[in-house]
C-alpha positions as CSV (number, residue, x, y, z in Angstrom):
1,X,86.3,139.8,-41.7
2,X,87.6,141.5,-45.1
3,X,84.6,143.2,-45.6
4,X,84.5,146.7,-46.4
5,X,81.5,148.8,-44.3
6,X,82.6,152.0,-45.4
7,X,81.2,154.2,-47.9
8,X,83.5,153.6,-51.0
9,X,84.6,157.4,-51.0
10,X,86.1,156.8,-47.2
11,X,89.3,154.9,-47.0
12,X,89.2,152.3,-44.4
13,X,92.8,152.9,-43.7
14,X,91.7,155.9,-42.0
15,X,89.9,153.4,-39.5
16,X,93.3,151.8,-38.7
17,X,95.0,155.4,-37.9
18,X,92.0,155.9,-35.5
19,X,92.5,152.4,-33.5
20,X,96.4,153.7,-33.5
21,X,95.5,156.8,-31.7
22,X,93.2,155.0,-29.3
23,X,95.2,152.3,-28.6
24,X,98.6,154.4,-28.5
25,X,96.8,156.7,-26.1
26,X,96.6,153.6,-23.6
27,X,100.3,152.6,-24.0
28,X,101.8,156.2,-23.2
29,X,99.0,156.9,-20.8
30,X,100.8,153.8,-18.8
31,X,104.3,155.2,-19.2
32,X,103.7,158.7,-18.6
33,X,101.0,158.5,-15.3
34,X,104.2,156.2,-13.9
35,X,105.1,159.9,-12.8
36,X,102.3,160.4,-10.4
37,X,102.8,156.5,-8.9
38,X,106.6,157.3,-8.5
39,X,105.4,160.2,-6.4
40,X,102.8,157.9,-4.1
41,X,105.1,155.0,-4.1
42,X,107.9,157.0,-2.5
43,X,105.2,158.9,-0.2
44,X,104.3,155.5,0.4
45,X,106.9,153.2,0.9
46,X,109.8,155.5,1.4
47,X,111.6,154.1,-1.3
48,X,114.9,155.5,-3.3
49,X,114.4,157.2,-6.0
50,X,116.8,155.4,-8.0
51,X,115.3,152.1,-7.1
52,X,111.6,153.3,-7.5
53,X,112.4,155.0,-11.4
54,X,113.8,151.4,-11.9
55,X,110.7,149.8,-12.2
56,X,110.1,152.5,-15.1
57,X,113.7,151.4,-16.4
58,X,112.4,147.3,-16.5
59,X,109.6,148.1,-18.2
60,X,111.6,149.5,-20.3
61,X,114.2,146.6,-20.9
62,X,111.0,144.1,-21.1
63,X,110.2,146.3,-24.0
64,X,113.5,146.5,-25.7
65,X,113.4,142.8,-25.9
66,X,109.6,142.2,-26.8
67,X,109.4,145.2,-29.4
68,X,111.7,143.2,-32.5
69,X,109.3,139.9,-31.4
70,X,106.6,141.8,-31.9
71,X,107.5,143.8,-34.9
72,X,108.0,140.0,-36.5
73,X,105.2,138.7,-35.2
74,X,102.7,141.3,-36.4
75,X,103.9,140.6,-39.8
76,X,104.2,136.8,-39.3
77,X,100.8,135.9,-38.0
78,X,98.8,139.4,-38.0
79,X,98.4,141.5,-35.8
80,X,94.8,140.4,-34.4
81,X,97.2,137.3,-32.4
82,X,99.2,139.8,-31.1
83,X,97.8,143.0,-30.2
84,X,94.6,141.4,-28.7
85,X,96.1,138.8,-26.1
86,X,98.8,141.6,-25.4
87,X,95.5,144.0,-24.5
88,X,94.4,140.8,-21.7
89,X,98.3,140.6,-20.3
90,X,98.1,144.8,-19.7
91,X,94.8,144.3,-17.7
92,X,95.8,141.2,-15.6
93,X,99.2,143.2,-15.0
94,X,97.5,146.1,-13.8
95,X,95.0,144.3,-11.7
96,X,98.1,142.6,-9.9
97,X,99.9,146.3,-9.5
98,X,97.1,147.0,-7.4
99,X,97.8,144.4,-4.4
100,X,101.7,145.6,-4.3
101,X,103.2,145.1,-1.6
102,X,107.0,145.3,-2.2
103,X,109.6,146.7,-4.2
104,X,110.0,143.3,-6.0
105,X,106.6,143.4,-6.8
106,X,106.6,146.2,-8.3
107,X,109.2,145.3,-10.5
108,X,107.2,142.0,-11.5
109,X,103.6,142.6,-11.7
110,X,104.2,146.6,-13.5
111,X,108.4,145.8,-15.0
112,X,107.6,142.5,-16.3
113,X,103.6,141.4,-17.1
114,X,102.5,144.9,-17.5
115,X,105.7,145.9,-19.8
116,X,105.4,142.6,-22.2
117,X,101.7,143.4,-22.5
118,X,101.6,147.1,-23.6
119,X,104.6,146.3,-25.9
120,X,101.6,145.1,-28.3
121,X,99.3,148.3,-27.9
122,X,102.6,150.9,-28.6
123,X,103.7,152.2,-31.7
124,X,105.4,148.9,-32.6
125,X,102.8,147.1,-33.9
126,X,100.9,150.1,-35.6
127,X,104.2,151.4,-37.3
128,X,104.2,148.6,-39.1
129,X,100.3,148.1,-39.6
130,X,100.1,151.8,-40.9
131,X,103.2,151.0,-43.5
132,X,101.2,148.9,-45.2
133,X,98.2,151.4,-45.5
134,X,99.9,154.6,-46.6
135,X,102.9,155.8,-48.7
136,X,102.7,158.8,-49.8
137,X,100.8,160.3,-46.4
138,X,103.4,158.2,-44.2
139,X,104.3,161.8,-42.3
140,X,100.8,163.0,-41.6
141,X,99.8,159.8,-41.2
142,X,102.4,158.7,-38.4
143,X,101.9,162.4,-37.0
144,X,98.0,161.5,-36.8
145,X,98.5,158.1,-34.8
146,X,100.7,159.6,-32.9
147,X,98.2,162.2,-31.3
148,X,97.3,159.5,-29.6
149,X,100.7,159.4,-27.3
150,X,99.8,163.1,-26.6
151,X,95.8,162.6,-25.8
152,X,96.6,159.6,-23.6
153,X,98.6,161.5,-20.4
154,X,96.2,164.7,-21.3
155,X,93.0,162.6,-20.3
156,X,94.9,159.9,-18.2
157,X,96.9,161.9,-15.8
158,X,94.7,164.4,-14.1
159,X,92.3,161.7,-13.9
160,X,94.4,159.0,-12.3
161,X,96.0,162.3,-9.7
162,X,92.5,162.8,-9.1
163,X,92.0,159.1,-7.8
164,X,95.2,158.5,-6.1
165,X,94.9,161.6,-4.4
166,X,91.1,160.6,-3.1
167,X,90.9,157.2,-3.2
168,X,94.5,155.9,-3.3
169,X,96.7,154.2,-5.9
170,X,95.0,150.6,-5.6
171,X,91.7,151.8,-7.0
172,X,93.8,154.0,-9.9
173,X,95.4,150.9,-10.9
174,X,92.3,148.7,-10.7
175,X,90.3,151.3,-12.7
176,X,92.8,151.3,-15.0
177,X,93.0,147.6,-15.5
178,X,89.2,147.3,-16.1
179,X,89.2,150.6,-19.2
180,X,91.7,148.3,-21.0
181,X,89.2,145.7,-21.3
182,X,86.4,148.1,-22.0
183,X,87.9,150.1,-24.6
184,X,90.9,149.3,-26.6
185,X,90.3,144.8,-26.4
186,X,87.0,145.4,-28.4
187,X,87.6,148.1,-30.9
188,X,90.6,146.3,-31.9
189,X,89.1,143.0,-32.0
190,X,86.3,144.5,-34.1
191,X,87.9,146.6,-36.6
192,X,91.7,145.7,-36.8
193,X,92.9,145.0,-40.0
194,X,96.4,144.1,-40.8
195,X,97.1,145.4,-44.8
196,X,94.5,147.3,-48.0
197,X,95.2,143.9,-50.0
198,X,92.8,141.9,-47.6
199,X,89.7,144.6,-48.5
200,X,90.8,144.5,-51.5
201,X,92.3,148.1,-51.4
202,X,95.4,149.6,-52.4
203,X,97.8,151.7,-49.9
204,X,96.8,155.7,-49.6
205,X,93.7,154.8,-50.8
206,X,94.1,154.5,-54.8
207,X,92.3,152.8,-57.2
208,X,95.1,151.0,-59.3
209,X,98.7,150.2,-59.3
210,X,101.2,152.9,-59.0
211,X,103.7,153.7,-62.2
212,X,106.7,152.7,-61.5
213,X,109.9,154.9,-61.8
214,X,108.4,158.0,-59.9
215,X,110.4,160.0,-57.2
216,X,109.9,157.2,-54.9
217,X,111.7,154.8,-56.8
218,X,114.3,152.8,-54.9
219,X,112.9,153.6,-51.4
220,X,111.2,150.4,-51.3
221,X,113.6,147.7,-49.7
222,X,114.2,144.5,-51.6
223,X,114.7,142.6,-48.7
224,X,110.2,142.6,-49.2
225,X,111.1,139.9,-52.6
226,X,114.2,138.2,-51.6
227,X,114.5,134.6,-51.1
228,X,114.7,133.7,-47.5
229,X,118.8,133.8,-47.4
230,X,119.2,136.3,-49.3
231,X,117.2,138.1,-46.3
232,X,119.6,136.9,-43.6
233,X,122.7,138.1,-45.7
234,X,120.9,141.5,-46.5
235,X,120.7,142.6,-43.0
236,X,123.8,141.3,-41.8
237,X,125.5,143.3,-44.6
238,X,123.0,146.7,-43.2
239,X,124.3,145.9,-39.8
240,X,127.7,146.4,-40.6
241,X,126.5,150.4,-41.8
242,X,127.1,153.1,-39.8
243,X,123.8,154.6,-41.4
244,X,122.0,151.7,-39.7
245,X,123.4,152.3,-36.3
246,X,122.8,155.9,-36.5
247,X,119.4,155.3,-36.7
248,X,119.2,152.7,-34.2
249,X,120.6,155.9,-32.2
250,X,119.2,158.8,-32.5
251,X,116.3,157.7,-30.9
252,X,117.4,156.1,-28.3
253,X,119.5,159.1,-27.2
254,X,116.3,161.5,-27.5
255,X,113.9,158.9,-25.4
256,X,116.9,159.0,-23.1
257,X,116.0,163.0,-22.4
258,X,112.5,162.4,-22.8
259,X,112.3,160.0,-20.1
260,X,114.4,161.8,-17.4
261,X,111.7,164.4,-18.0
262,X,108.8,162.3,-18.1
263,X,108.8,159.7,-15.2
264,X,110.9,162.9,-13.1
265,X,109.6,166.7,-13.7
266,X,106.6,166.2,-11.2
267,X,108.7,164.7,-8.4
268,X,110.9,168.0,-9.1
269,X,108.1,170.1,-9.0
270,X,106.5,168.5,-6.0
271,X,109.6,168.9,-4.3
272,X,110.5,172.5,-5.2
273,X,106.7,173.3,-3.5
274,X,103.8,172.6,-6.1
275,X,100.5,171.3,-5.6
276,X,100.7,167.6,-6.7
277,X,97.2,168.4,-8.8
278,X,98.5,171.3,-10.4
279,X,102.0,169.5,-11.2
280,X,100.0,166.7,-13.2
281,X,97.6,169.3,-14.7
282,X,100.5,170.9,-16.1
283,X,102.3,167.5,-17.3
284,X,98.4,167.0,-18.9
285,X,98.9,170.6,-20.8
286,X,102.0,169.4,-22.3
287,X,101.0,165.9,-23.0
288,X,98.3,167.6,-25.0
289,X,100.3,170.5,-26.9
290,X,102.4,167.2,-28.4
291,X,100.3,165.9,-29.7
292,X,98.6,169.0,-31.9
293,X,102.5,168.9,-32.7
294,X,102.7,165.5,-33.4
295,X,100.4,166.0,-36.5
296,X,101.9,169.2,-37.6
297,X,105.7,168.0,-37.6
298,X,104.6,164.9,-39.9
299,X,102.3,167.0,-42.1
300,X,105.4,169.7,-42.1
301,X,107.8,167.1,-42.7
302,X,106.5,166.0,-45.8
303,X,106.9,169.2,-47.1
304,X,109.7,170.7,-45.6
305,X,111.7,167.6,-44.7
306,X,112.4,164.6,-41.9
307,X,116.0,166.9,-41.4
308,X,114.4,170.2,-40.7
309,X,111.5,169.1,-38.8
310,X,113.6,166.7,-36.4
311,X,116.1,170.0,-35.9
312,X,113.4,172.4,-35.3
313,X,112.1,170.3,-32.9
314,X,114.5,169.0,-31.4
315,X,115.8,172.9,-30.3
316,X,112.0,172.8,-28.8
317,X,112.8,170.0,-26.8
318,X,116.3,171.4,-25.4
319,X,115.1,174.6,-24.5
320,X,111.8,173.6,-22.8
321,X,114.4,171.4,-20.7
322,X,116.3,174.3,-20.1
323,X,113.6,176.4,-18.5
324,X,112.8,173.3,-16.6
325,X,115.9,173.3,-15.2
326,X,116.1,176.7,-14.7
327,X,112.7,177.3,-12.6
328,X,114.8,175.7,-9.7
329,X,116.8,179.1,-9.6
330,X,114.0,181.3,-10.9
331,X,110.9,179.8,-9.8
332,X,108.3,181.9,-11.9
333,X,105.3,180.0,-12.8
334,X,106.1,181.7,-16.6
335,X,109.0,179.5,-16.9
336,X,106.9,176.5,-16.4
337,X,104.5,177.6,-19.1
338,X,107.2,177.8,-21.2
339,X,108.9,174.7,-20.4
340,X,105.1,173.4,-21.1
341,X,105.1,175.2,-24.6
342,X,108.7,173.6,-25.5
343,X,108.6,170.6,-24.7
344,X,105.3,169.7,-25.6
345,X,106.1,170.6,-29.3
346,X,109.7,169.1,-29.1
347,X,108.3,165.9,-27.8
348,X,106.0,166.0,-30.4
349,X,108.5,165.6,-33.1
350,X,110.0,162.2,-31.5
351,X,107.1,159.8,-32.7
352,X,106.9,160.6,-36.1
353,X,109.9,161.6,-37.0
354,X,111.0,157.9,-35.5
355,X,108.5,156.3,-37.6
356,X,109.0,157.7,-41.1
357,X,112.6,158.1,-41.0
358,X,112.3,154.2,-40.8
359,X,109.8,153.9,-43.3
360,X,111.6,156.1,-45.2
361,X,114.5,154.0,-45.3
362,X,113.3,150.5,-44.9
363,X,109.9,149.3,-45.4
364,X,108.5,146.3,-47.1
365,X,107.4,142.6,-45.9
366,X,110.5,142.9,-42.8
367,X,109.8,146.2,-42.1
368,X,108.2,144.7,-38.8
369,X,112.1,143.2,-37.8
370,X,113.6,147.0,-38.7
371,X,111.0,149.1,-36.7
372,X,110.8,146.5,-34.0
373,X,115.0,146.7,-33.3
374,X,114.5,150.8,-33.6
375,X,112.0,150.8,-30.7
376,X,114.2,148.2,-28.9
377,X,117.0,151.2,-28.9
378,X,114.2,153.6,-27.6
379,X,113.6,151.0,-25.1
380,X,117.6,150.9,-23.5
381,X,117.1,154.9,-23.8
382,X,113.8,155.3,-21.8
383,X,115.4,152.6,-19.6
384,X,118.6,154.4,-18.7
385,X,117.4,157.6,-18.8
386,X,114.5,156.4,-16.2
387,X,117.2,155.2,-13.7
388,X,120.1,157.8,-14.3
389,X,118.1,160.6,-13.5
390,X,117.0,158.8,-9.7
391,X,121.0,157.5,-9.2
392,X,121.8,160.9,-9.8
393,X,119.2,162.9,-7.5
394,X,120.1,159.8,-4.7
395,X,123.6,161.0,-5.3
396,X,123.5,164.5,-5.5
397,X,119.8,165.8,-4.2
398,X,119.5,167.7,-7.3
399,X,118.2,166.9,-11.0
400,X,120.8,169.4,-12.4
401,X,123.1,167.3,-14.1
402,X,120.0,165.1,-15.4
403,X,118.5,167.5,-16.9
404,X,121.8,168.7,-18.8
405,X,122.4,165.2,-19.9
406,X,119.0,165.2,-21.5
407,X,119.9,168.4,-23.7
408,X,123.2,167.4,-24.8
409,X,121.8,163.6,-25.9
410,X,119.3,165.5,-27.7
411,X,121.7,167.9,-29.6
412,X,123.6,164.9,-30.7
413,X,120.7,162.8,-32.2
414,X,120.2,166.0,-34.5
415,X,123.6,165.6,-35.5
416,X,122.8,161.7,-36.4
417,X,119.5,162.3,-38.2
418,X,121.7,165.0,-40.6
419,X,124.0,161.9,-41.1
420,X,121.2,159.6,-41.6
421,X,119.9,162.0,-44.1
422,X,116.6,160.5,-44.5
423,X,115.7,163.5,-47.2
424,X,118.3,161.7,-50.0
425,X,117.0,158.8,-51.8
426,X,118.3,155.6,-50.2
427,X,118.7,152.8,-53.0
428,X,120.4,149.8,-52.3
429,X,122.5,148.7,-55.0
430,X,125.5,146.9,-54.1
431,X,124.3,145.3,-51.2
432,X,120.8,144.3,-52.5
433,X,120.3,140.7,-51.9
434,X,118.2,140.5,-55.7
């Protein structure tokens, strides 16, 4: 299985990235085309919104628990044992999402089987797969895989509007369930590798060992050579940080925004008088401008910084909210263009800004454990955010306050990542278990 097919002058890592974009495409086309089966499921069943956006919000707590399992797992037994059962669970959850008949249901067949299984297709897994493969690319490289969460909803969600508006939400869902077993269960069970060391490459691609003492010296975490104690003590010791819970944070207050917007923004629209096609078109637009962004942020960063790009992105991501919120007073289709424009490139920031700020920090043989308890953060965000945004329309009629809650969360995880400061060397010295 080791074997290398590839012309010597093409890294097979590149082969990895390319299964991350597929398969990440398949774990945000689930979260984000929950928008268009909130919309049929209320239509529907005459549901609450608070109690429909809930199922997003279980999904999303079935997630926070499975994503540091995961994260250990992948690194513990490979990722082939993980991903690849985790691809049948998604397809028998989906299959089952088709015969709902009640809220509970819902909450079972999509919250709970469909939420542990797409856990091992998300950026989890591939985070810490694609660690091991680059170094010095880790911001283009993260940016790269995650086009995939931006061409997922751009293909997924004007196709799966198309067949729940003329052929209902049964045959969206079953369609669905069968493509994850046509596409993304083979490729990874074909080409899936877990680290360079098992071809018999070296990470980034290079033909010997790194010097030592270069400008990355230090950023590797010691907790990768420790005895197994030492470990425990290590990140017990981190946990008491305030650097560490700062970056638990700031993602989980951004996701919190990004989910209000994402499971939400086409009710809203629907509801303010637009087409239900054109609504998910649009949502498709922006899906796709992230994830040219997603690239350029991590190749920027690289350059110009994990601080800078986050910043610049997140003002992106406020004011695309903004004009969101403010089509409800001023409802010009050019303020839905440019909520499309701004959002798309702030969202686009979120992924791999998330993923290299970890690596930046921590990375090694437990960088699976880190990466896995940061996307278990992003999880209680996404879940929140999913159900505050439905308690307070229930409430209130209106997503105002929502959508204000989403700008201000993300205007304080800019403040975090400045604290973080991701851009200055982080050695461990005092509390290094070695």
């Amino acid at each position: 299985m080791g074997k290398n097919f590839l012309p010597r002058s093409l890294y097979y890592g590149w082969v990895v990235v390319g299964l991350a974009i597929v398969s990440m495409s398949y774990w945000f086309a689930l979260r984000t085309t929950f928008s268009l089966f909130f919309v049929a499921f209320i239509d529907d069943f005459h549901w609450g919104r608070a109690e429909t956006a809930s199922v997003q919000s279980v999904a999303m707590v079935t997630y926070t628990v499975m994503a540091p399992l995961i994260g250990i797992l992948v690194d513990r037994i490979g990722p082939r044992k993980v991903i690849l059962p985790g691809i049948a669970l998604m397809s028998v959850g989906l299959f089952l999402c088709s015969r709902i008949q009640t809220i509970a249901q819902f909450y079972l067949f999509y919250g709970v089987i469909v939420g542990t299984g797409v856990t091992c297709l998300s950026i989890v897994p591939f985070t810490v797969i694609l660690a091991h493969w680059f170094e010095r690319k880790r911001g283009m490289v993260n940016g790269l895989a995650g086009m995939g969460i931006g061409i997922g909803p751009l293909f997924f969600v004007p196709f799966f509007q198309y067949l729940i508006s003329f052929h209902g939400w049964p045959t969206a869902y079953l369609i669905f369930s069968a493509s994850v077993l046509i596409i993304p269960l083979p490729l990874n069970a074909i080409f899936l590798r877990h680290r360079p060391q098992e071809m018999g490459l070296l990470p980034d691609g290079d033909q010997r060992e790194p010097i030592t003492g270069g400008k990355n010296e230090g950023t590797h975490h010691p907790v990768a050579s420790s005895p197994m104690g030492q470990k425990e003590r290590w990140l017990i010791e981190e946990m008491k940080g305030s650097r560490f819970w700062s970056l638990l944070l700031f993602p989980c207050l951004t996701v919190f925004g990004v989910y209000i917007i994402i499971v939400h923004h086409v009710r809203y629209l629907v509801d303010l008088g637009a087409d239900k096609m054109w609504a998910a078109s649009l949502f498709a637009g922006t899906s796709a401008l992230s994830a040219l962004f997603r690239f350029f942020w991590g190749w920027f960063s690289d350059r110009m910084g994990r601080e800078i790009t986050f910043t610049l992105g997140g003002v992106c991501f406020s004011s695309g909210i903004f004009f969101l919120l403010l089509y409800q007073y001023l409802p010009s289709v050019v303020l839905l263009y440019l909520f499309a424009l701004l959002f798309g490139a702030g969202w686009g920031s979120t992924a791999p800004m998330f993923m290299s700020i970890a690596g930046d920090l921590y990375r090694g043989k437990h960088f699976g454990l880190i990466y896995g308890m940061v996307e278990g953060g992003i999880g209680v965000g996404a879940a929140i955010g999913s159900w505050v945004a439905g308690y307070i329309f229930d409430r209130g009629q209106n997503y105002l306050w929502a959508f204000i809650l989403a700008i201000l969360f993300n205007i304080f995880s800019i403040f975090l990542v400045w604290y973080i400061a991701p851009g200055r060397t982080y050695k461990v010295t005092s509390r290094s278990p070695g």
